[in-house]
Each structure stands twice: as structure tokens, then as C-alpha cells.
C-alpha positions in Angstrom: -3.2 -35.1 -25.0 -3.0 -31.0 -25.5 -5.9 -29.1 -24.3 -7.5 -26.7 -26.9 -8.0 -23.0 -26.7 -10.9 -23.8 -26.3 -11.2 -26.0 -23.4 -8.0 -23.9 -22.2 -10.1 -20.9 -22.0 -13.3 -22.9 -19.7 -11.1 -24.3 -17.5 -9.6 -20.9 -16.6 -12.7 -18.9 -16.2 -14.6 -22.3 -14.1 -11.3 -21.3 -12.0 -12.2 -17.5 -12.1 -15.7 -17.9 -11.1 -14.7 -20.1 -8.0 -12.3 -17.4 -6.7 -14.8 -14.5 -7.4 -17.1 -16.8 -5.3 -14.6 -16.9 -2.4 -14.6 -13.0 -2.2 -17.4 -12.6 0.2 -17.1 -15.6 2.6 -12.9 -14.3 2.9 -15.3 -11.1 3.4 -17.4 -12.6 6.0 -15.3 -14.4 8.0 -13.0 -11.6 8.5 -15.5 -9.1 9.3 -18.3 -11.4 11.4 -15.7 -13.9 13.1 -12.3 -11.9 13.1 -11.0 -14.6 11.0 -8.2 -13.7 9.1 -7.6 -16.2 6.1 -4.2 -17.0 4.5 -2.3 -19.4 1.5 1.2 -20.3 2.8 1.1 -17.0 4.9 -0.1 -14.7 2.3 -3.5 -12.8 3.6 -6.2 -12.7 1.7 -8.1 -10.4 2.9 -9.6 -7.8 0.9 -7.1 -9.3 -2.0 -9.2 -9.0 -6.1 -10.3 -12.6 -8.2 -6.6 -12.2 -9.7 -4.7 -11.8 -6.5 -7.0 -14.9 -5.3 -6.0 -17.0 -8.6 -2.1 -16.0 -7.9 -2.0 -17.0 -4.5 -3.3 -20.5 -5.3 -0.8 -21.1 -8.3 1.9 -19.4 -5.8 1.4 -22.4 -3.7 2.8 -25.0 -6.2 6.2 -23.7 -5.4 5.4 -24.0 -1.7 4.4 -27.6 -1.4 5.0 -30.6 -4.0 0.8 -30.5 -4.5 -1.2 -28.4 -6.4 -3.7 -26.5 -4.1 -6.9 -26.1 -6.1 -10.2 -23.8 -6.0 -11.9 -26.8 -6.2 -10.7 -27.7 -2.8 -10.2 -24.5 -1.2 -13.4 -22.7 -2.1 -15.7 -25.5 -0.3 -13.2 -25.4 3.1 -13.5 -21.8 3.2 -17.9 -22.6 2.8 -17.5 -24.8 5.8 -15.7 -22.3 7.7 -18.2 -20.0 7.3 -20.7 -22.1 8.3 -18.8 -23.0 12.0 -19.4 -19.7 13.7 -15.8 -19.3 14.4 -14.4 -17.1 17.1 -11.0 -14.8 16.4 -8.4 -16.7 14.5 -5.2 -16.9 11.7 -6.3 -19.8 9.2 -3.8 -20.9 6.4 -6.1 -22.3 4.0 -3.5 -23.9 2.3 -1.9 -25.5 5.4 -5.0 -26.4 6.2 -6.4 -28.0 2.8 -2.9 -30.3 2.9 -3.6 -31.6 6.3 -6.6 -32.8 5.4 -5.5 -34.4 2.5 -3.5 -36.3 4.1 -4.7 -36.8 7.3 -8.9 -36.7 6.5 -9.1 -40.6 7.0 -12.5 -41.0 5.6 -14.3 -38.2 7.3 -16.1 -35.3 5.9 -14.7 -32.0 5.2 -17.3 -30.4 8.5 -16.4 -33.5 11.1 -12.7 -32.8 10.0 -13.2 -29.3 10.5 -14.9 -29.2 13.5 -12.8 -31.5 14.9 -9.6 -29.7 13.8 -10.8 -26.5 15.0 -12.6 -27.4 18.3 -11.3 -24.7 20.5 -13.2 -21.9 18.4 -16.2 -24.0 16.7 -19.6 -21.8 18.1 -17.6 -18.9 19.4 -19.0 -16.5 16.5 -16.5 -13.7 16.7 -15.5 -13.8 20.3 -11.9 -12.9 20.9 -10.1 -13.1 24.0 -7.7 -10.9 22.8 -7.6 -7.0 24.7 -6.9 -3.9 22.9 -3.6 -2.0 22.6 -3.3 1.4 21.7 -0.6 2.0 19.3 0.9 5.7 18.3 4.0 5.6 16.0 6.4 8.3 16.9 7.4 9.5 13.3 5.5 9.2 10.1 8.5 8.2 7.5 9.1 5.2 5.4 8.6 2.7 8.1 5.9 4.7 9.9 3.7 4.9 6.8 4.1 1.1 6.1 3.6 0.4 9.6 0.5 2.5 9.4 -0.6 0.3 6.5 -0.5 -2.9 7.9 -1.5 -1.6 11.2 -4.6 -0.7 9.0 -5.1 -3.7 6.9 -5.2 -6.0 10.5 -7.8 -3.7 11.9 -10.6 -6.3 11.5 -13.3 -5.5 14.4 -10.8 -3.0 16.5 -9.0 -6.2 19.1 -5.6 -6.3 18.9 -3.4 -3.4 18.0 -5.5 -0.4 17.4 -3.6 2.8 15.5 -4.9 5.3 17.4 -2.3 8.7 16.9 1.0 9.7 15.2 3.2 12.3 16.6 5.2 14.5 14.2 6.5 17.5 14.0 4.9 20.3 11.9 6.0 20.6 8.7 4.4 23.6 6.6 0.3 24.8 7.0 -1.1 22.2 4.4 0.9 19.4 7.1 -2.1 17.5 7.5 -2.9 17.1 4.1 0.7 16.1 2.8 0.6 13.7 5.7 -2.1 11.5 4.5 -0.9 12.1 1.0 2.4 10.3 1.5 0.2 7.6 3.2 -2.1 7.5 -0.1 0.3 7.1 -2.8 3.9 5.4 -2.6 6.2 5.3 -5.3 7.7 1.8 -4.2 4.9 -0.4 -2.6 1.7 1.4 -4.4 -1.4 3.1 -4.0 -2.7 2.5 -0.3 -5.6 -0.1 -0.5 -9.0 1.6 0.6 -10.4 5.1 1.2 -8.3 8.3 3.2 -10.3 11.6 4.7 -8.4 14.7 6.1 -10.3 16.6 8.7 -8.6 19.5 9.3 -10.6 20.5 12.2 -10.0 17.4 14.2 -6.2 17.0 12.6 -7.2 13.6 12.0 -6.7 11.3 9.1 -9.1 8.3 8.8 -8.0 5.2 6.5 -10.4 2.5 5.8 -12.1 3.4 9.5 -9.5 3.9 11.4 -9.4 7.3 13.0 -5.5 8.1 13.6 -5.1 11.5 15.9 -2.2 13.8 14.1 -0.1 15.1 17.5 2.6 17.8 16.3 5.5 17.7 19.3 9.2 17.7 19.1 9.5 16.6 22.4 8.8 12.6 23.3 8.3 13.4 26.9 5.3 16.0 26.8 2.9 14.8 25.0 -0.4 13.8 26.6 -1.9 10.8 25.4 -4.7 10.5 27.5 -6.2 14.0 26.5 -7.0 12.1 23.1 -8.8 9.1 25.4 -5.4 6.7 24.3 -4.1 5.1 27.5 -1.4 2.2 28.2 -0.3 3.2 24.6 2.6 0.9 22.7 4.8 4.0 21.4 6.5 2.8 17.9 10.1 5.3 17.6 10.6 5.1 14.1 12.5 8.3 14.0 16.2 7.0 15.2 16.6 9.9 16.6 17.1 7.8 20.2 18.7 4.6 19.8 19.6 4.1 24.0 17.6 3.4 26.8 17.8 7.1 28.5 16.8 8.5 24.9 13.8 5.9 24.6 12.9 6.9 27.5 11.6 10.0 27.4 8.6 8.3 25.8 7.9 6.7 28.8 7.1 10.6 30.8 4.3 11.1 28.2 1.0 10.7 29.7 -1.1 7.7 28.3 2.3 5.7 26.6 3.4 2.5 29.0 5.8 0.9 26.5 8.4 1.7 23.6 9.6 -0.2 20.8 12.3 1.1 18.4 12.1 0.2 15.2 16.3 0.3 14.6 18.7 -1.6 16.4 19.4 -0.2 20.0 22.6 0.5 21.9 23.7 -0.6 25.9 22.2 -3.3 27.2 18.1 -3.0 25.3 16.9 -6.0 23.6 17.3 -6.4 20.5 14.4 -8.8 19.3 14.3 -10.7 16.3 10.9 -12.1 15.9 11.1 -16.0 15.3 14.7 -15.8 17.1 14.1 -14.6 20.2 10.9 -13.2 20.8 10.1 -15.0 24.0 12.6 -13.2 25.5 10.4 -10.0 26.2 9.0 -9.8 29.2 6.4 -7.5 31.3 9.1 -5.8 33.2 10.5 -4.7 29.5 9.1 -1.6 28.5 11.7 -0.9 25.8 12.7 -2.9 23.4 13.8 -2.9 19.6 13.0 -4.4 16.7 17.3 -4.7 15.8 17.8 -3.3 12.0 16.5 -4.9 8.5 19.3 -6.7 7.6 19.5 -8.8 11.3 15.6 -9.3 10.6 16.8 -10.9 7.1 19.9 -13.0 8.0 19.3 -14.1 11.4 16.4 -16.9 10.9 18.6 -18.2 8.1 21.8 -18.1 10.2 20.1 -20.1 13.0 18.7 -22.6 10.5 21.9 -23.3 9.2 23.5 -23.0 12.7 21.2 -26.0 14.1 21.6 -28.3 11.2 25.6 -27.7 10.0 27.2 -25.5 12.6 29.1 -22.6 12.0 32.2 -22.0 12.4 32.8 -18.7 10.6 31.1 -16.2 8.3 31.0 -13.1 6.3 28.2 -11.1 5.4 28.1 -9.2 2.5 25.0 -6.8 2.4 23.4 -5.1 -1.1 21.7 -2.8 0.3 19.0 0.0 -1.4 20.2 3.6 -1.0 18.4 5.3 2.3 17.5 8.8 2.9 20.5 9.0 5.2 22.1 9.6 1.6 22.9 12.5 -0.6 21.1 12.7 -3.9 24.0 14.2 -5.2 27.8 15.2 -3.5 27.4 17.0 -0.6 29.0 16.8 3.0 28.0 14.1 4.9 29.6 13.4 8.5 29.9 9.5 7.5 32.9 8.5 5.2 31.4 8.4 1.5 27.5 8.4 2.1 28.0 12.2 1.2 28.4 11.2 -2.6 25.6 10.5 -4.7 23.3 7.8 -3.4 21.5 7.7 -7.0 24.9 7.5 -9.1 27.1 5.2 -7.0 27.7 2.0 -5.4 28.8 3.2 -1.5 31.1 1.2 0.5 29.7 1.8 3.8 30.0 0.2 7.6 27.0 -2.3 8.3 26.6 -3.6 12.3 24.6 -6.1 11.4 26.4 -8.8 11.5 27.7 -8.2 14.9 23.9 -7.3 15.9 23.0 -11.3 15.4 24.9 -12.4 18.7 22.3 -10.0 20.4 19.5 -12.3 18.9 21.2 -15.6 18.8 24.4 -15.5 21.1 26.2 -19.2 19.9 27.1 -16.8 16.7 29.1 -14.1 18.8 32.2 -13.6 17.6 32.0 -15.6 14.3 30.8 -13.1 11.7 32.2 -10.4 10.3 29.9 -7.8 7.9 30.2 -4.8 5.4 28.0 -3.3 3.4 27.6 -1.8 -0.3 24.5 0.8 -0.9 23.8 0.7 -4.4 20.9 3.0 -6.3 17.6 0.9 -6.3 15.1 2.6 -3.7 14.1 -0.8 -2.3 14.8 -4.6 -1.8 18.3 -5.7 -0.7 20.5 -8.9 -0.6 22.5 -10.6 1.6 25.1 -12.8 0.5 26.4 -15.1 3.4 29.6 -16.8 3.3 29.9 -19.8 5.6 31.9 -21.7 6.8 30.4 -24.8 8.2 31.4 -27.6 10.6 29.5 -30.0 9.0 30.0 -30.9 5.0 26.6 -30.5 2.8 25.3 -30.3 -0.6 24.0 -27.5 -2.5 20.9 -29.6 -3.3 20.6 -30.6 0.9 20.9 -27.5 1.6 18.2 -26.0 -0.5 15.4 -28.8 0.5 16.4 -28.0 4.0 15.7 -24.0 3.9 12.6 -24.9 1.8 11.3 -27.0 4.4 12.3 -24.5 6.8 10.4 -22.3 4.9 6.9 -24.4 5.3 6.8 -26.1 8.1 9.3 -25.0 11.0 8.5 -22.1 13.7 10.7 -20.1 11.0 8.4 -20.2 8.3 6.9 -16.4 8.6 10.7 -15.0 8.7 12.4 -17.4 5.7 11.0 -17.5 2.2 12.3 -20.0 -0.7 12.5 -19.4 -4.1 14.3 -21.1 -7.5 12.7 -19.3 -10.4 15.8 -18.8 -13.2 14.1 -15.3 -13.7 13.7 -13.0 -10.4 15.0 -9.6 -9.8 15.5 -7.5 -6.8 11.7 -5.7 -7.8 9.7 -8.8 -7.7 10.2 -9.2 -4.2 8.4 -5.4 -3.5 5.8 -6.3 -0.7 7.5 -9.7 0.6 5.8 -10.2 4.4 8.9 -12.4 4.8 12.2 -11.4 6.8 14.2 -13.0 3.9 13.7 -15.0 1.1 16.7 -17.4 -0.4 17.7 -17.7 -3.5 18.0 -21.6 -4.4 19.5 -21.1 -7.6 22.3 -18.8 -6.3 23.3 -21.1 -3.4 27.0 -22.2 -3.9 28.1 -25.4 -2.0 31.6 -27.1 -1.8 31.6 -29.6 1.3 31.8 -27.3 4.6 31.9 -24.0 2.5 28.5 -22.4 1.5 27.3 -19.3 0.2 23.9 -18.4 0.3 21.8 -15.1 -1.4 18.9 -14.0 1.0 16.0 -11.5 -0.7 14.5 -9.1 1.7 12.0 -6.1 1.1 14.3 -3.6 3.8 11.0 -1.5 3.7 8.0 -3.9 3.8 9.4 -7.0 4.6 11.1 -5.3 7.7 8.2 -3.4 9.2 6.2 -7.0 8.9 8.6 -8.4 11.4 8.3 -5.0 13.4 4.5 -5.5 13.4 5.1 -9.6 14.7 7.2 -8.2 17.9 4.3 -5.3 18.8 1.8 -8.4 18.8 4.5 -10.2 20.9 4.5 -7.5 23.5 0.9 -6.2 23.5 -0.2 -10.4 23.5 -2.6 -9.9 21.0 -1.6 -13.1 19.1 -4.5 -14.6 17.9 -4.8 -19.0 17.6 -3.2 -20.0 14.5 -4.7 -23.1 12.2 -3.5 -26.0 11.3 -1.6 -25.9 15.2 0.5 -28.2 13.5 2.0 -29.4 10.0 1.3 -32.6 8.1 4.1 -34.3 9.0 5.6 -32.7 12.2 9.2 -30.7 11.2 12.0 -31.7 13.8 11.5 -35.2 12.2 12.2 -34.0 9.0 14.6 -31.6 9.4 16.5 -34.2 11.9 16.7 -36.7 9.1 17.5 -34.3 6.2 21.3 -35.3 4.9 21.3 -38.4 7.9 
């Protein structure tokens, strides 16, 4: 029977009042326990009723159940009654495995139970500080800044502390934290920004970040700002080799360097969910590769493990850069000096080959190119496989959606099959890539697959996983494990 308007209507705002409700306790629980509370990997901290209400009807595409306020505004009670120490909890994740797996006990004994290891510890985090300073305050900078920002919770973990630039004009300063205020892509930044002048400091939401002007990466004293054993972020790509990087390394106060572009010679190039274990102490330079490896890579080694590759081209749509003219001018690179606003630009991508430095069983089998067309942000890669193994379209989808929910993968590959979605409705995505289910094309061992990624936001997400990686800030992440454990089911996919 067909609800009324009526009924329509008090069913909806019964819906608004419970996520209103869960405002604070997100509030508390992030600010009180360094609890940082999630729906399928989508934070909800300091996130409005509507954003609340979103990421809840977002989950229906995630899972085959419904996630409901009903169920998720009492967990998120409990957890605020459990004096919990430091932690990531996907509330979602979290709601399902109790579902399934409750047996008869109460939501608290489940919870207690599932969460042992931090029940009582009110707050405390094991985690040590890092000092961060990103050399370079561009597109990536600024979103790095951002999230950098947003994850501050009670100062553990990566802490913003300076960014080094050099001096543009007098009012510097004040068009610095401008830039960081208002985006024409991604938004408004969330939260409150003061300029003092004085100080050449810009405070966001708290955090005091220290404004260095230097054009040299190997003068700069850190320490004379109290920042020590600093994690120095090079988002210039100004230095893309290991004598270049360097330099960072004479600055007093910095210990480590990441580049936020792929590097040349023998650095590591670290895709984070692909090879991120592979950094060790004795690294103290490595690089986050490029946007487009960050995007392809977790897909490629999905579909690697499960059909085998034997060949593959990659064909990358890819927003114009600022590496472009606006209009025809020289450029030293073959046709990026012609307008990056009116054309679509043929242009040389290295991404493909940059996968073997992530996942080496792929060297030699792809080949890449690239097209920059005039949309300032979200790109596509279309991959065109050729596999050992004969599949389905349909096998192939469930697979990557299941990657995309419970596998070690799931913070790099999205899923998505809405009839309807555009290049802009993927603006913000935390996710390295995000396939395109509808698009896939499957004929026995040949498959083509579209992969979504935000080259801005989605990219500097994954930039932000590998600093945690190398700093070990990680907090514990809960559920520790899915409802029904992955290799099984990806194992017995197409058997």
C-alpha cells in the first residue's frame, strides 16, 4: 500500500530528528575520545543533519541492506557511553556485523566485547606526534592543508605545523589563506581562518600553521619555529630525484620527505593499499607516484589476482592542469602550449609504466597515453584488458563491488551503477578510483573498465594515507574484520 504525503512527510522528519540527534555524540566522541566515526569510509565528523541523512541512504548502494537511524543513532549512544580511547569506527561496517553476527546479545555486551582493546581508555592514544610542513601551497598543498585540518582532532597524529613558499607580492599572507578559504572546485573551506600578520601565521579551525617564505629547500630552519623531526610534503615538482629531494633533508628540524608526484632513479614510488608496507625507517624519501597510478593501480591488482593479465592499454581523460596554457602560447612540451580551456590535448602520460613500480607482476604489460580535456577537475581512466582468464561483465562488477566493501582495497576502489553520473558528481571522492559498472564492457578474456577519480581530492587522500604510513600514526580501525571474511568470497566469485 502507498504511503501518503502525509505519513511520507513524518517518517522523513522522525528520520531528521534522529540524525540532528547524532550531531553532538559524532561531536563528543571525536573531540573527548579521538574517535573518528565513519559510514562505508565516509567521515562524519563535523558533517550537517543533511550530509548525516545522505550518508545513510549512500549506504544502500554499498551493501544489499538498508542502514537505518534507527539502528545507527543508538550504536553511536553506546559508544559514547564506553569511554573509548583513540580510534577509526565505520558505523556502518559496524551496525552490519552486528546484525549478523549479535547472536542474542545486547547492543553494549556486543560492543564491549567487539571493541575490548579500547573499552575504558577515554581518549588515550598511543599514537606520537608528527610535525608536518608542506613545501608549496598549490592545488595539492591547499587540499592537503584541508584534510590535514579536518583530522586534527586533539593534536596526535599528523600535526600541520608550517608551509614554506615563496613570497609572492606584500598582501602574501593574506592571499594565502584566501586561496585556502574559498575554492572554486571543492568549496568553501569548512570552519573559521585568522591572518596575523605579525606572526605570518594563518590559523584554520585551531591549527596554527607558520608561513616560512624561502626559495631554497636546504636553508630553512625548522627548529627556530619549535618544529623538529618534521615530515616535509614537496608538492612543488620542482625535484622529482633523490639529490633534488634532498636538499630538504639539510633543513634544520625536517627528518623525512615525501613527494607528492611520481619520482625518478631508484625512490619508491608508494601506492597506498598496493605497496605501502614497503616503506621502511631507513627511507627518508619517498613519493606518493602521480594521480592517475593512485587511480588505476588497486583496480589493476584486483583484476590481476582474480583473472590475470596478460596485456593492457590505458587510456587516461584527464582535467586540464596549470602546466597548461589558457590560451596558445609556447610551451616546451608538444601541444600543451595550445589552449587547455578550448581543446582536447593529446599528451604523453607515464602512468601506466609507473604501476610496475607499485605492483611489479604488471611490468612490461601496459602501455598508456593521455588526452587533457577542459573540465578543471575529475578524470577517467579507461582500461583495456586483456585477460588470461574468461569473465562476465556481471562477475566482474560483483567482484570490484565486493572489492570495494570488504577487501584491504576498499579505501582506494569505489563502485558505482547509477544510469545518471557525470564527471562533477565525483568532486570530493576520498577514493583512489571509483568504477563505473554500467560502462564495464566484457567479451570472455577481453574487458574494458571506466575508473572515476577526483585527480585533486581523491589524490591528495591517498597522499595523506602514505604520511600516516610513514609517520605510524594509524590509529585501530573497527569492525577489525568484515561480516563474512573477503578471500572467501572473492576466491569463490565466478568458481
Amino acid at each position: 500500500m502507498s504511503q501518503t504525503s502525509d505519513s511520507c512527510l513524518d517518517k522523513w522528519m522522525g528520520r531528521e530528528a534522529l540524525a540532528e540527534a547524532m550531531i553532538p555524540v559524532i561531536g563528543r566522541l571525536y573531540r573527548e575520545n579521538n574517535v573518528v566515526t565513519s559510514i562505508h569510509g565516509r567521515s562524519l565528523i563535523n558533517k550537517s543533519t543533511m550530509n548525516i541523512l545522505k550518508a545513510h541512504r549512500f549506504a544502500r548502494r554499498m551493501s544489499n541492506h538498508e542502514l537505518l537511524l534507527e539502528e545507527t543513532a543508538p550504536l553511536l549512544n553506546a559508544l559514547s557511553e564506553l569511554e573509548l580511547g583513540a580510534a577509526a569506527i565505520d558505523i556502518a561496517r559496524l551496525t552490519e556485523k552486528f546484525r549478523a553476527e549479535g547472536n542474542g546479545a545486547s547492543l553494549d555486551e556486543y560492543l564491549r566485547a567487539e571493541l575490548a582493546e579500547i573499552v575504558g581508555k577515554r581518549g588515550a592514544d598511543d599514537r606520537t606526534s608528527t610535525d608536518v610542513v608542506l613545501y608549496g601551497f598549490g592545488r595539492i598543498g591547499r587540499l592537503l592543508a584541508r584534510i590535514l585540518i579536518e583530522k586534527a582532532g586533539g593534536g596526535h597524529g599528523l600535526r600541520l605545523r608550517a608551509i614554506v613558499v615563496r613570497k609572492g607580492a606584500e598582501n602574501d599572507l593574506v592571499k594565502r589563506a584566501s586561496l585556502l578559504r574559498r575554492d572554486s572546485v571543492h568549496g568553501s573551506f569548512e570552519g573559521t581562518i585568522r591572518v596575523d600578520e605579525e606572526a605570518n601565521t594563518i590559523t584554520a579551525n585551531g591549527v596554527q600553521i607558520q608561513v616560512i617564505y624561502s626559495d631554497n629547500p636546504a636553508t630553512v630552519d625548522y627548529t627556530a619555529f619549535g618544529i623538529k623531526d618534521a615530515l616535509v610534503v614537496d608538492n612543488t615538482g620542482r625535484w622529482r630525484d633523490a639529490e633534488g629531494l634532498s636538499q630538504h633533508l639539510q633543513s634544520k628540524g625536517a627528518s623525512r620527505v615525501l613527494l607528492t608526484a611520481p619520482g625518478k632513479g631508484e625512490l619508491k614510488n608508494i601506492v597506498h593499499g598496493i605497496n605501502h608496507r614497503d616503506i621502511s625507517d631507513d627511507d627518508k624519501i619517498v613519493t606518493a607516484a602521480s594521480c592517475t597510478t593512485n587511480a588505476i593501480t588497486p583496480v589493476l591488482k584486483a583484476i590481476n589476482d582474480k583473472f590475470g593479465i596478460i596485456h593492457g592499454h590505458v587510456e587516461t581523460v584527464h582535467s586540464f592542469t596549470n602546466d597548461q596554457n589558457l590560451i596558445d602560447n609556447f610551451h616546451k612540451g608538444d601541444r600543451r602550449g595550445r589552449s587547455a580551456a578550448l581543446n582536447m590535448v593529446i599528451t604523453e602520460t607515464g602512468a601506466a609504466k609507473a604501476v610496475a613500480k607499485a605492483l611489479p607482476e604488471l611490468q612490461g604489460k601496459l602501455t598508456g597515453n593521455a588526452i587533457r580535456v577542459p573540465t578543471p577537475d575529475v578524470s577517467m581512466a579507461i582500461l583495456n584488458l586483456n585477460l588470461e582468464k574468461g569473465t562476465t561483465r556481471d562477475e566482474v562488477n560483483d567482484f570490484l563491488r565486493e572489492m570495494s566493501l570488504h577487501s584491504d582495497l576498499r579505501k582506494q576502489i569505489d563502485y558505482i551503477d547509477s544510469p545518471d553520473v557525470v564527471s562533477t558528481d565525483f568532486v570530493g571522492s576520498r577514493r583512489a578510483g571509483i568504477v563505473d559498472g554500467l560502462a564495464t564492457i566484457s567479451n570472455d578474456k577481453n574487458l574494458v573498465l571506466y575508473v572515476w577519480y577526483d585527480n585533486e581530492f581523491g589524490y591528495s587522500c591517498q597522499v595523506v594515507r602514505v604520511m600516516e604510513e610513514m609517520a605510524g600514526v594509524n590509529p585501530p580501525s573497527f569492525p577489525a574484520r568484515d561480516v563474512v571474511a573477503p578471500i572467501a568470497v572473492l576466491e569463490g566469485a565466478g568458481a
